[in-house]
DRENGU-564502 format. One record per residue: x, y, z of N, C-alpha, C, O in turn. Coordinates in steps of 0.1 Angstrom, whole numbers, padded with zeros to 4 digits, always signed. Example, Ala and Ser with C-alpha at 12.3 -4.5 7.8 and 13.67 -1.06 7.14 Angstrom:
BEGIN
+0132-0057+0078+0123-0045+0078+0132-0033+0078+0142-0033+0085;+0128-0022+0071+0137-0011+0071+0129+0000+0079+0134+0011+0080;
***
This chain:
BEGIN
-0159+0100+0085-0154+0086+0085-0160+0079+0074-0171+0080+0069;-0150+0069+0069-0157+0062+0056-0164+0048+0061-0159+0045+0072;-0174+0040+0055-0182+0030+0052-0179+0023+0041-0174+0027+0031;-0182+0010+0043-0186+0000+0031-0198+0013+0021-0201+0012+0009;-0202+0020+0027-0215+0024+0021-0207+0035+0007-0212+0037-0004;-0199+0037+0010-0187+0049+0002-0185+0040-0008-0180+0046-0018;-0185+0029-0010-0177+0019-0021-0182+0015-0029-0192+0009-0025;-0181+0017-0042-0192+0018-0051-0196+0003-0059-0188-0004-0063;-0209+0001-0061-0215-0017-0059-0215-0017-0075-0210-0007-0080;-0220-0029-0084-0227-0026-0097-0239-0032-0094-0241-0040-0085;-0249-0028-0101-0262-0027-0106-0266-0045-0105-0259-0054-0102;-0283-0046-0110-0284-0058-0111-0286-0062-0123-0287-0073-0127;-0286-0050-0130-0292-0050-0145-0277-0055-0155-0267-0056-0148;-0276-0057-0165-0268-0057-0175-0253-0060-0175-0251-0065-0164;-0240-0060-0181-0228-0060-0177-0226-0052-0169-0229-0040-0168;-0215-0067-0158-0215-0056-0144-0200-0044-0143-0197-0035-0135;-0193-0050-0157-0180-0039-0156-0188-0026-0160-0186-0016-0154;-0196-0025-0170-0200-0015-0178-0212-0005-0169-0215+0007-0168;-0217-0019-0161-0225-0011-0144-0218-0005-0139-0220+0007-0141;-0206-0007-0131-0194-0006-0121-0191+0014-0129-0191+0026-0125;-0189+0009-0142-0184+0025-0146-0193+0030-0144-0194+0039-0136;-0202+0027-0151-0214+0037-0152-0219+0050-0136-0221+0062-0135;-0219+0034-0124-0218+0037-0111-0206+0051-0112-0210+0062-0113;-0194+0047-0111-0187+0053-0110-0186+0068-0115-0181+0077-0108;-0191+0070-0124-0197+0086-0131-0201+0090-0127-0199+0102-0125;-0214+0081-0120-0224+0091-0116-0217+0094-0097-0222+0103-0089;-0207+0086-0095-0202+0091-0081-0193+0100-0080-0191+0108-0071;-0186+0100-0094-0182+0113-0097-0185+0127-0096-0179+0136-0091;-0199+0127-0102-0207+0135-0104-0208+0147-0090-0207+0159-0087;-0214+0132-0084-0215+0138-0069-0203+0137-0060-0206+0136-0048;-0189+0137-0062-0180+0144-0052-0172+0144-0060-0165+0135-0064;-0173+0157-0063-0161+0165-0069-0148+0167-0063-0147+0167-0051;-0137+0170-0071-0125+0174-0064-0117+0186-0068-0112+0186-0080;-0115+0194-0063-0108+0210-0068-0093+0208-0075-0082+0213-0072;-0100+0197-0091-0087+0200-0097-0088+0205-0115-0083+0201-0125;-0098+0215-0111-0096+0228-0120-0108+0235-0122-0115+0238-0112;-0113+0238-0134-0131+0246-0140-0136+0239-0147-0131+0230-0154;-0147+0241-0146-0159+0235-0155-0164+0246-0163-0160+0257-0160;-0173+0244-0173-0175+0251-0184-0191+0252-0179-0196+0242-0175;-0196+0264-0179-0210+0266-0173-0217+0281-0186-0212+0292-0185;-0227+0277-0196-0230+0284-0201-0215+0288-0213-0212+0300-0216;-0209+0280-0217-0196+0286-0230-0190+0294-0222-0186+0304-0228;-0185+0295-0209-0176+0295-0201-0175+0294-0185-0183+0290-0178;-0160+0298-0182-0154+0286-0177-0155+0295-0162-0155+0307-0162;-0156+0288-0152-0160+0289-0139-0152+0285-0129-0154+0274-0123;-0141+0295-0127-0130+0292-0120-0132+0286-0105-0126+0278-0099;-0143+0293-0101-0146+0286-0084-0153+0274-0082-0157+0271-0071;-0157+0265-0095-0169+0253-0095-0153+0244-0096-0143+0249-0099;-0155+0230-0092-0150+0219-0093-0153+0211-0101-0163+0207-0105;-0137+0206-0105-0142+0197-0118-0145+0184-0111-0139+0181-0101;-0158+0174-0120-0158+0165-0115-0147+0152-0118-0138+0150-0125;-0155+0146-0108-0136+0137-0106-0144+0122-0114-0154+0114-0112;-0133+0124-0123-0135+0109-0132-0127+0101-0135-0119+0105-0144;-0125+0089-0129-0118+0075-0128-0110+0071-0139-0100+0064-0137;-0115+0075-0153-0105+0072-0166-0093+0083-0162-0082+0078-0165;-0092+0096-0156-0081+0101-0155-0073+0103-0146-0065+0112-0143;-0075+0086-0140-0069+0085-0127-0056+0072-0128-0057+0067-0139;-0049+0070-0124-0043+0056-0123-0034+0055-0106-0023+0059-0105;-0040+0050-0097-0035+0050-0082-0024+0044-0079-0024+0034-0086;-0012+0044-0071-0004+0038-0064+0004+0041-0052+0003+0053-0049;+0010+0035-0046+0016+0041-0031+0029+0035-0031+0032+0024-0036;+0038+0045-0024+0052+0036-0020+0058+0039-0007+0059+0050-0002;+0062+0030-0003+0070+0034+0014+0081+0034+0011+0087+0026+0003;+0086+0044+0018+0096+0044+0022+0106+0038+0036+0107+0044+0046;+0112+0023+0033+0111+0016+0046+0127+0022+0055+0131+0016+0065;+0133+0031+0050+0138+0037+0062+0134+0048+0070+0140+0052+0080;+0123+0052+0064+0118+0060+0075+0108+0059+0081+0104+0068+0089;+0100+0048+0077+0093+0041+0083+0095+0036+0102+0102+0026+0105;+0089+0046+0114+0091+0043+0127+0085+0037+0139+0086+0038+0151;+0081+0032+0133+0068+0018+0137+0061+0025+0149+0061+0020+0160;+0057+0034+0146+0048+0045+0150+0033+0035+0156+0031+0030+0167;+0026+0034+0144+0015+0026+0149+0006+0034+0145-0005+0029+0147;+0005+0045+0139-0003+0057+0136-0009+0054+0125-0021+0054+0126;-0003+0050+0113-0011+0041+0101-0024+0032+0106-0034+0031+0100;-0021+0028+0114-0032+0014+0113-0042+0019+0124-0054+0015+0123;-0036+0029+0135-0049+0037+0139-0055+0045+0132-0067+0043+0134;-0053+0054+0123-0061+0060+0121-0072+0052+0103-0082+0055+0099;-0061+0042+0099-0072+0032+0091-0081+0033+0098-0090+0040+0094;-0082+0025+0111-0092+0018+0116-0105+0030+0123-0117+0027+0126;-0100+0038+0124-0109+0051+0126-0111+0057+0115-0122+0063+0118;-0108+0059+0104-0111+0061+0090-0126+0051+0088-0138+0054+0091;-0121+0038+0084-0130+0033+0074-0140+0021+0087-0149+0012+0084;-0134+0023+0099-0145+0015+0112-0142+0000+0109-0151-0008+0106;-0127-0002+0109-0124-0016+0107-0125-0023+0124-0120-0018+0134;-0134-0037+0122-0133-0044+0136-0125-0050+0138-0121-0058+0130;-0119-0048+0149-0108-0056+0157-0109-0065+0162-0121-0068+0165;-0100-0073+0165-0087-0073+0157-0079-0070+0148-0067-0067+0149;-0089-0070+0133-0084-0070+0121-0078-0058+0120-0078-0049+0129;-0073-0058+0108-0067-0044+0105-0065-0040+0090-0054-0044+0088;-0068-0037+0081-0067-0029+0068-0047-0025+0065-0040-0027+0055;-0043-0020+0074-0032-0020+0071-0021-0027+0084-0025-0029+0095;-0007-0029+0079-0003-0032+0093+0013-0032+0093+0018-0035+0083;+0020-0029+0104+0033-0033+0102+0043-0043+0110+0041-0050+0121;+0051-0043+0104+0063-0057+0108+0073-0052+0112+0078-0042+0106;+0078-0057+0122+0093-0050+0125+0101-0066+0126+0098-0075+0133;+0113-0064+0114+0120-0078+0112+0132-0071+0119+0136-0059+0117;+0138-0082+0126+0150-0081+0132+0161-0093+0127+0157-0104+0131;+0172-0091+0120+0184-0095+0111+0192-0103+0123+0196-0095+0131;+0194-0115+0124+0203-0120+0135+0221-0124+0126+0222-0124+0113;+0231-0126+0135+0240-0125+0129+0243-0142+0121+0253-0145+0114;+0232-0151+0126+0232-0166+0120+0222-0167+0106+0218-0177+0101;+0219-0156+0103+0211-0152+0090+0195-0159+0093+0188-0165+0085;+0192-0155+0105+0181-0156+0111+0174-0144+0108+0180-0134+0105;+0156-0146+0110+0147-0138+0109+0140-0135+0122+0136-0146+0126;+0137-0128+0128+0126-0127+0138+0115-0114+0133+0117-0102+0132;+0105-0120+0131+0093-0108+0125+0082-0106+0138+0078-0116+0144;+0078-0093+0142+0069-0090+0148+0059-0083+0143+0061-0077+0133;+0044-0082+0152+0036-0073+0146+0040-0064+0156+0044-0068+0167;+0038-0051+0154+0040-0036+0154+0023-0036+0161+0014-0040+0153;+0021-0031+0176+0008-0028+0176+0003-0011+0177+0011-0002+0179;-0005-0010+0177-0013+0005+0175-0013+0011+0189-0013+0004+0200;-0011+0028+0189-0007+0032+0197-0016+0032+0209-0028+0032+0208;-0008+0031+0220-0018+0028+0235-0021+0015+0237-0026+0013+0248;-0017+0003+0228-0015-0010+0233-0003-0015+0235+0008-0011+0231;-0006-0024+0242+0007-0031+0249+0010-0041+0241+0002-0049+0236;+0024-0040+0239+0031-0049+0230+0034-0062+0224+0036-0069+0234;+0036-0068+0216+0035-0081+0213+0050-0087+0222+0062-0085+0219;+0046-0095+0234+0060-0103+0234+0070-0104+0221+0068-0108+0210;+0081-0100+0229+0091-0106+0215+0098-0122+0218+0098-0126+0229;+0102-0130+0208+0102-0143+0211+0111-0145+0198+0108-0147+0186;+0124-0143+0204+0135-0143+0188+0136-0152+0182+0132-0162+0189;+0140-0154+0171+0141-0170+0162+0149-0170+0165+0154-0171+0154;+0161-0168+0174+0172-0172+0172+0186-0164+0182+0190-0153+0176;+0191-0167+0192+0197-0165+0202+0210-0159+0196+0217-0156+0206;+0215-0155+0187+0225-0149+0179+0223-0132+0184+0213-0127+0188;+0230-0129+0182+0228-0116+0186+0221-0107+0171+0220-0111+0159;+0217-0096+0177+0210-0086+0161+0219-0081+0156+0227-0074+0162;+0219-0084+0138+0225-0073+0130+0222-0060+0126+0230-0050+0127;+0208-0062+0123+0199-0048+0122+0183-0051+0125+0180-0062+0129;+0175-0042+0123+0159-0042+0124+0159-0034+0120+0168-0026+0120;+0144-0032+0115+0137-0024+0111+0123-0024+0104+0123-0031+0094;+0114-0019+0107+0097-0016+0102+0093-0020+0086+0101-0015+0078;+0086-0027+0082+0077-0024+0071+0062-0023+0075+0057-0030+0083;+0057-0014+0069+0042-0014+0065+0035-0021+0058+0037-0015+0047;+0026-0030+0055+0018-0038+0046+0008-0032+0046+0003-0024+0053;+0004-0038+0032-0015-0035+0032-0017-0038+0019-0007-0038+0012;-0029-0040+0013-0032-0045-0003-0025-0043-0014-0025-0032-0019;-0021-0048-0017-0010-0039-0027-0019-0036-0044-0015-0036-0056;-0028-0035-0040-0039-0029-0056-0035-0038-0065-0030-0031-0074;-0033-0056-0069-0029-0055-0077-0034-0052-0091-0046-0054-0094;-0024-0047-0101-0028-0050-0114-0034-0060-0124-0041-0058-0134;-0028-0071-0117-0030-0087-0121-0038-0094-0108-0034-0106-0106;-0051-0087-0098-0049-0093-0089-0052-0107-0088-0058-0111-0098;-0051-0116-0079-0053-0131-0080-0072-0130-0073-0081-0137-0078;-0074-0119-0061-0084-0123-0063-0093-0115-0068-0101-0115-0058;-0097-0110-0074-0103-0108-0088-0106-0119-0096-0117-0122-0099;-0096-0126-0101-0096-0139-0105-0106-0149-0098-0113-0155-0106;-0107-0152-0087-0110-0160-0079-0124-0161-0072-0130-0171-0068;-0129-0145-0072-0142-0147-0068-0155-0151-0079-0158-0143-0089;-0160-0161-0077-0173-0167-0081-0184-0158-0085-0194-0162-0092;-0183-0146-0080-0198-0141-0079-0198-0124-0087-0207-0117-0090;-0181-0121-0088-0175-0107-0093-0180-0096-0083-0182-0084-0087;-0181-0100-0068-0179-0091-0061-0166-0083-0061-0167-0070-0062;-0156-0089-0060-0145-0080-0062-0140-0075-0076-0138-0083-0085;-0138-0064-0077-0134-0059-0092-0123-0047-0091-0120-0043-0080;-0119-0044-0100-0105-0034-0100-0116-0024-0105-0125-0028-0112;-0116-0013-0102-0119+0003-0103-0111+0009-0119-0101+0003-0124;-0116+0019-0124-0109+0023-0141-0097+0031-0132-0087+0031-0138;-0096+0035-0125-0084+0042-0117-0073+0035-0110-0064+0040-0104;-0076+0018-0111-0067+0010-0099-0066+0007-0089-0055+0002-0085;-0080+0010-0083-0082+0004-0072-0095-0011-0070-0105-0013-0076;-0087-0019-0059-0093-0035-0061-0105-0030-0045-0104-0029-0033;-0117-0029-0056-0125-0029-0042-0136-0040-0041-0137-0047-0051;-0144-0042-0032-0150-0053-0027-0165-0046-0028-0166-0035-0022;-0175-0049-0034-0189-0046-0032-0196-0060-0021-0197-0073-0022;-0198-0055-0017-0204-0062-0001-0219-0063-0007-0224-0062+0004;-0227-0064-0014-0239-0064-0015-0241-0078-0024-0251-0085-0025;-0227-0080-0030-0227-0092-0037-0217-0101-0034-0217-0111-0040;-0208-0100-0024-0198-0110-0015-0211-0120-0010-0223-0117-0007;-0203-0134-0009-0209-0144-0003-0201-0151+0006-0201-0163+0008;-0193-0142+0012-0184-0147+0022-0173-0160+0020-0166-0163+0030;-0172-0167+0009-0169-0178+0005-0153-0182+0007-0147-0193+0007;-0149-0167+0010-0133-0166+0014-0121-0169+0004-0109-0171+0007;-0129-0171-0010-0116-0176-0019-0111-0165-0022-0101-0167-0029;-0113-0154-0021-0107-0146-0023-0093-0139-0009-0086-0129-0010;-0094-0146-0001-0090-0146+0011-0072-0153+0012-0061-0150+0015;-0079-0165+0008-0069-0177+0004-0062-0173-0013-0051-0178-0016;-0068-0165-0020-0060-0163-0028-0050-0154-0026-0038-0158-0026;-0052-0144-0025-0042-0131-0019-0030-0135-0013-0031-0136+0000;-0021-0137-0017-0004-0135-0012+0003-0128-0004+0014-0130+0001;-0006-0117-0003-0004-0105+0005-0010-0109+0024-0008-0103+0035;-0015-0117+0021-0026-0118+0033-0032-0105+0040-0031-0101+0052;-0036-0101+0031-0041-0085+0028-0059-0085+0034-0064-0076+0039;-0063-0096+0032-0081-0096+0033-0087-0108+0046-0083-0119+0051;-0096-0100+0048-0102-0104+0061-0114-0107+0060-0118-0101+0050;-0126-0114+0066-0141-0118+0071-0146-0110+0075-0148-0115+0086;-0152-0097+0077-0160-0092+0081-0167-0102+0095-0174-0111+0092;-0165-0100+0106-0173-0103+0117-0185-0104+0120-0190-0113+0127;-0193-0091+0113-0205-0087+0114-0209-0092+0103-0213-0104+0103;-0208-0084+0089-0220-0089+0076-0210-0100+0067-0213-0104+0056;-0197-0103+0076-0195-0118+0069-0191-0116+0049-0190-0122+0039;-0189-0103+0053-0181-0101+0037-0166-0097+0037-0160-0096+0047;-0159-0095+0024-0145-0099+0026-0141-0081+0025-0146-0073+0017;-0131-0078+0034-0126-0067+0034-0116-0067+0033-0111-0078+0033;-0106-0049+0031-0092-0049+0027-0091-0035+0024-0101-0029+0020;-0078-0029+0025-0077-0017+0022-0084-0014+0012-0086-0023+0004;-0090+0002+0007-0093+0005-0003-0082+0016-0011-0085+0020-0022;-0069+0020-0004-0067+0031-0006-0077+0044-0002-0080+0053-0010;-0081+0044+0010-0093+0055+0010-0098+0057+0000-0096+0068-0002;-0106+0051-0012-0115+0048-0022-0122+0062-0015-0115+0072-0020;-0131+0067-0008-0138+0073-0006-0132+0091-0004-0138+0101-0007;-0120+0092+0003-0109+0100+0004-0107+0107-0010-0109+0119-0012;-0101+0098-0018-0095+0098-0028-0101+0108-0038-0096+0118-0043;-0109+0103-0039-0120+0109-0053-0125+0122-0049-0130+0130-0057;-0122+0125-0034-0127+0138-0031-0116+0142-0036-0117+0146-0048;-0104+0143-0032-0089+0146-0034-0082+0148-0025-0072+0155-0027;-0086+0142-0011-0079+0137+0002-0074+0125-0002-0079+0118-0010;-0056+0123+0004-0049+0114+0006-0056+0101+0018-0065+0103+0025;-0050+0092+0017-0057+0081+0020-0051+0082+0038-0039+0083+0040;-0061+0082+0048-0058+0085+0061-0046+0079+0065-0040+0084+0075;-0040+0069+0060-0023+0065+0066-0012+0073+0062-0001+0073+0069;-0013+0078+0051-0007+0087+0046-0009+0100+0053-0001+0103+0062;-0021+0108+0050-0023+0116+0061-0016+0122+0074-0011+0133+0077;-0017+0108+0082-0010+0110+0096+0004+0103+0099+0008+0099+0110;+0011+0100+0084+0021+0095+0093+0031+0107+0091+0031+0115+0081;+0040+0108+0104+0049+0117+0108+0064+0117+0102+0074+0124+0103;+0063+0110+0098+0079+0110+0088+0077+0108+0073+0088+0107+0067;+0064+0108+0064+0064+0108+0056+0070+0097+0043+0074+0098+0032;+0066+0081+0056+0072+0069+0049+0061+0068+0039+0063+0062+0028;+0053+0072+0040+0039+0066+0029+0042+0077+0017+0045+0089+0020;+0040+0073+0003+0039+0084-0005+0025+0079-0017+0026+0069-0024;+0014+0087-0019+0007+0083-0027+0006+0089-0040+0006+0101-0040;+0004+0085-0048-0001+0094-0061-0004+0087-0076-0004+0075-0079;-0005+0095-0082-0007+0087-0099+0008+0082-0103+0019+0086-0103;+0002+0069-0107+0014+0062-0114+0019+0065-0128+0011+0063-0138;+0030+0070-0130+0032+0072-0142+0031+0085-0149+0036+0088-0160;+0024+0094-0141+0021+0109-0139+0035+0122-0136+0036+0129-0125;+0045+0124-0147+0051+0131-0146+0051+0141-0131+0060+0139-0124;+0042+0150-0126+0042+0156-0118+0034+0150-0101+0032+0156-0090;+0032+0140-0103+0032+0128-0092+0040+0130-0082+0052+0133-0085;+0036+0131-0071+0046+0129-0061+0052+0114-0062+0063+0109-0061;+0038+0107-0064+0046+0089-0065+0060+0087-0078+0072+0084-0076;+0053+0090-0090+0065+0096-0098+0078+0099-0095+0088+0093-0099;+0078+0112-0086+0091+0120-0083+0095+0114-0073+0107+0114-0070;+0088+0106-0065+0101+0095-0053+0101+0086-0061+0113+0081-0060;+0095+0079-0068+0104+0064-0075+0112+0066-0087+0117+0056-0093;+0114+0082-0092+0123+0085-0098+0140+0081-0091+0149+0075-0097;+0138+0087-0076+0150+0091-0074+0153+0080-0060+0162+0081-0051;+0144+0069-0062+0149+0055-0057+0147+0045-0063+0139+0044-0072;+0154+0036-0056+0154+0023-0054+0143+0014-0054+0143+0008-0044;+0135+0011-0062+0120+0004-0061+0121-0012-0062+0128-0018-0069;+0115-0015-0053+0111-0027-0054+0099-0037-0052+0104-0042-0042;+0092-0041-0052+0074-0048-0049+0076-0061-0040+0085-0068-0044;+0071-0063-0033+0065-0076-0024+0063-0090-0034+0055-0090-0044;+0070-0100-0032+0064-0110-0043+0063-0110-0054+0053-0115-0058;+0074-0104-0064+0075-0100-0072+0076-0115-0088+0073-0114-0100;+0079-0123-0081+0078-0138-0089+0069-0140-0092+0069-0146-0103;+0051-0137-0083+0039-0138-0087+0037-0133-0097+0028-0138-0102;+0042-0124-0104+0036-0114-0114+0020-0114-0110+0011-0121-0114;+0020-0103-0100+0008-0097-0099+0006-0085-0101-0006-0081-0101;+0018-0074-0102+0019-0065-0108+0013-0054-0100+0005-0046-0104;+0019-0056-0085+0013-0048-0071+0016-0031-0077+0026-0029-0083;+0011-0025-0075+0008-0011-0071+0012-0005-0061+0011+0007-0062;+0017-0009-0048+0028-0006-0037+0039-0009-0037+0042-0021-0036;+0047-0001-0037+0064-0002-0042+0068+0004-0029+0062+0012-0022;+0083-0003-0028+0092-0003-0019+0103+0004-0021+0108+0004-0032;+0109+0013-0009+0123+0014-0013+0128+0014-0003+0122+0019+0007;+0145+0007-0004+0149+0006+0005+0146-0008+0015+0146-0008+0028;+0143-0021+0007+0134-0030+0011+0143-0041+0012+0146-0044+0001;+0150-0050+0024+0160-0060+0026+0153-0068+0021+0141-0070+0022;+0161-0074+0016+0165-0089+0009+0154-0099+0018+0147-0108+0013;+0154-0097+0030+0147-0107+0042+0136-0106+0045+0129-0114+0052;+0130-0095+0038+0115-0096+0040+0106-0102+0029+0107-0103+0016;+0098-0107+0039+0088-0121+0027+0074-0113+0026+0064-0118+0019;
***
C-alpha cells in the first residue's frame, strides 16, 4: 500500500526544482523497473533492471466514458492503495442523467458496499440518456496550482506528475481553491493538501496506477504521452479526445473519449 511517505519531498538545501530531481534519481536508483539491462563491468546484464528515470518518462491517462460502469471499484481500491480518509476520495465518479427539457441531473457514484446517494432529479421530464464519468486530477501541464502555492510544496515531477510534498504544505488551501477540477482535499489528520498522484509510487516501479488495475471494463487507459507504442497513444489514436475544461488552458493530462457535451 502506498503513503505520503512514497512521494518524493525536496531538500532544505539549495534550488528546490534542482533538489526535487536530484531526489528523484536517487529514487530511481532505488526502485527499479524491468524495462531492459544495465551494463555491469563492459557488459550487459540481461536479468538486472534498468533503473527508472523520470526524464524518460512523460505520464497520462484516458477514459473511456462508454464503458465506463459506475462500478465503484476505482475509488475503492484508490482509497486502499494510497489510505485516503474518508470521506474524501482521490478519485471519483458522476453519473449524469440527460432529461428531455435539456436538463442535467449529476450524482455521485458511491464505492462498493455502500448505500446509495438518493437521487433527486433536476427536473421532472422524463431521461434521454445517462451515463458514468470518472474524475480525478487531471496532471495538469499548466497546472493552476502549482501556480498558487506560496511555499512550492506542490510541484510537477520531470515525468508529469503534480505531486504534493507534505513536509512543506502549510495547509493554506490556495491550492484547493485553485484547481477547477475540484480534484484536492485537507488532509484530516496532518492538515496537508492531497490529490491523486497517478500511483506516483506504483508507477516508477512499473505497476499501473491501482484504478486502472482493477477496473473491469478497461475504461481507464494509462501510459506515455506521445510514445508511439503507448497504449495511451494507440487509444487516442483511434478516438475521439477530448479534456475537461478545456477554455482554462491548463493543458490536463486526462483525456476523454466519448465525452457529452453536458458534462462540466
Amino acid at each position: 500500500m502506498g503513503t505520503t511517505d512514497d512521494i518524493p519531498r525536496r531538500t532544505t538545501e539549495g534550488d528546490a526544482t534542482i533538489d526535487r530531481r536530484a531526489f528523484l534519481r536517487t529514487c530511481a536508483l532505488a526502485t527499479p523497473v524491468l524495462l531492459g539491462s544495465v551494463v555491469v563491468g563492459g557488459q550487459s546484464a540481461p536479468d538486472e533492471p534498468a533503473p527508472y528515470d523520470p526524464k524518460d518518462h512523460y505520464y497520462g491517462m484516458a477514459i473511456d466514458v462508454g464503458k465506463c460502469i459506475g462500478c465503484g471499484n476505482c475509488m475503492e481500491a484508490c482509497r486502499t492503495e494510497n489510505a485516503v480518509p474518508a470521506p474524501h476520495v482521490r478519485t471519483w465518479v458522476e453519473r449524469y442523467t440527460v432529461h428531455e427539457d435539456d436538463e442535467v441531473t449529476v450524482e455521485a457514484v458511491r464505492e462498493p458496499g455502500e448505500r446509495p446517494v438518493p437521487r433527486v432529479a433536476a427536473s421532472e421530464a422524463p431521461a434521454l440518456r445517462s451515463f458514468f464519468v470518472p474524475k480525478l486530477c487531471n496532471q495538469c501541464a499548466n497546472a493552476p496550482c502549482v501556480q498558487v502555492c506560496p511555499v512550492g510544496a506542490t510541484f510537477t515531477t520531470p515525468d508529469g506528475v503534480t505531486l504534493v510534498d507534505h513536509e512543506y504544505c502549510i495547509g493554506c488551501s490556495y491550492c484547493i481553491q485553485a484547481c477547477p477540477y475540484g480534484a484536492r482535499f485537507l488532509d484530516p489528520v496532518d492538515h496537508t493538501a492531497q490529490k491523486c498522484t497517478f500511483c506516483y509510487h506504483r508507477v516508477t516501479r512499473g505497476l499501473a496506477p491501482a484504478c486502472v488495475e482493477v477496473c473491469p471494463t478497461g475504461a481507464r487507459v494509462f501510459g506515455e504521452v506521445g510514445t508511439r507504442n503507448s497504449p495511451l497513444t494507440r487509444f487516442m489514436r483511434f478516438s475521439e479526445i477530448q479534456v475537461l475544461k478545456a477554455h482554462l488552458n491548463t493543458e490536463p493530462k486526462v483525456y476523454y473519449a466519448g465525452l457529452d457535451g453536458k458534462v462540466v
